[in-house]
C-alpha positions as CSV (number, residue, x, y, z in Angstrom):
1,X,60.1,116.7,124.5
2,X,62.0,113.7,123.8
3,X,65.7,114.1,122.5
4,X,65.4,112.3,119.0
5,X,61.8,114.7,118.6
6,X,64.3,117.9,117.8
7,X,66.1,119.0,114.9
8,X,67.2,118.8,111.4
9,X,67.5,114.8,111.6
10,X,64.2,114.3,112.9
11,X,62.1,116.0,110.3
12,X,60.8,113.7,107.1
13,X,63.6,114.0,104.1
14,X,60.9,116.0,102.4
15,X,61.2,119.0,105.0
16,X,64.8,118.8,105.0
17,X,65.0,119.1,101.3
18,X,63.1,122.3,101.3
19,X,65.1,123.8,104.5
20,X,68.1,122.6,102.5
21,X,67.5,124.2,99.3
22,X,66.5,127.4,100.6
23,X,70.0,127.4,102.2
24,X,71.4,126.7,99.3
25,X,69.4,129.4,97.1
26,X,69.8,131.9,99.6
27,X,73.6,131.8,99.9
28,X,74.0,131.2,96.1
29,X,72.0,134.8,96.2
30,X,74.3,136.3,98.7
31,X,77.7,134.7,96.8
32,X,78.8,132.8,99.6
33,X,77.9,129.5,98.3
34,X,81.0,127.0,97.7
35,X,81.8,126.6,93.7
36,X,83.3,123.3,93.5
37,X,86.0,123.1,91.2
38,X,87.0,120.5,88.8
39,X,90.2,119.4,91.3
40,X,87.6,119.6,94.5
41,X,85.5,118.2,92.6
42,X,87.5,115.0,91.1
43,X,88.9,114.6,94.6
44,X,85.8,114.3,96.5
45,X,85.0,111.6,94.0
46,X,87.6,109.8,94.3
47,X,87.7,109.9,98.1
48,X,84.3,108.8,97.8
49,X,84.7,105.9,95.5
50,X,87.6,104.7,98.0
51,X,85.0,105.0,101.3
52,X,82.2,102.7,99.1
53,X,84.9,100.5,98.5
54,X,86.0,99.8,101.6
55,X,82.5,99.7,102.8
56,X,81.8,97.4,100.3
57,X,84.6,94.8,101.1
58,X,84.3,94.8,104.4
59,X,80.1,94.7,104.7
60,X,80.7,91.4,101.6
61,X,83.5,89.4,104.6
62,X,85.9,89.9,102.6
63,X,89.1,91.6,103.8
64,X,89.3,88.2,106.7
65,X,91.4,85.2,106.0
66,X,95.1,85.0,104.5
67,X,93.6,85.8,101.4
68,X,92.8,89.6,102.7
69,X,94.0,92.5,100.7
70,X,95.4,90.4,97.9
71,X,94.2,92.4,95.5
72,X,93.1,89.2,93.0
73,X,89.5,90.6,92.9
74,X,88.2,92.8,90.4
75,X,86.6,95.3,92.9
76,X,89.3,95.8,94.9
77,X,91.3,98.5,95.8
78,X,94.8,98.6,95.5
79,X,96.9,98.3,99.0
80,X,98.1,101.8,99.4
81,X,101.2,103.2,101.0
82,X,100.8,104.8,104.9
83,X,102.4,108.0,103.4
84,X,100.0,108.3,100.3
85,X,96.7,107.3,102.1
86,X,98.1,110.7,104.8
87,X,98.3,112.6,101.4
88,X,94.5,111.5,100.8
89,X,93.1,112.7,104.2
């Protein structure tokens, strides 16, 4: 059996769904499911936004030149401190 033949990853997305929910059902049922709330919840998007971002920037070539991290965009993200991006991590 080839390597990339087992697991989660190779099934079709369908398959995984199900698997997936039935996880999720199951420990909702049991009460050990994670309740996000609306802190978690505002942080993970936020950290989130900040990944696509950067993704974004540096997938468009931008973020090269003398120009880099200037911040004259209007999709850009703001330079942040070494201390505050440690506070986001």
């Amino acid at each position: 059996m080839a390597k990339e033949d087992r697991g989660f990853a190779s099934m079709d997305r369908q398959k995984q769904r199900e698997i997936a929910s039935k996880g999720g059902k199951a420990a909702h049922a049991k009460g050990t499911a994670h309740e996000w709330t609306s802190e978690e919840a505002r942080e993970a998007g936020r950290k989130g936004g900040m990944a696509s971002h950067r993704r974004r920037r540096e997938g468009d070539g931008e973020g090269e030149g003398e120009d880099a991290g200037s911040g004259s965009g209007p999709s850009e993200m703001p330079d942040l401190s070494t201390d505050h991006q440690e506070q986001i991590r």
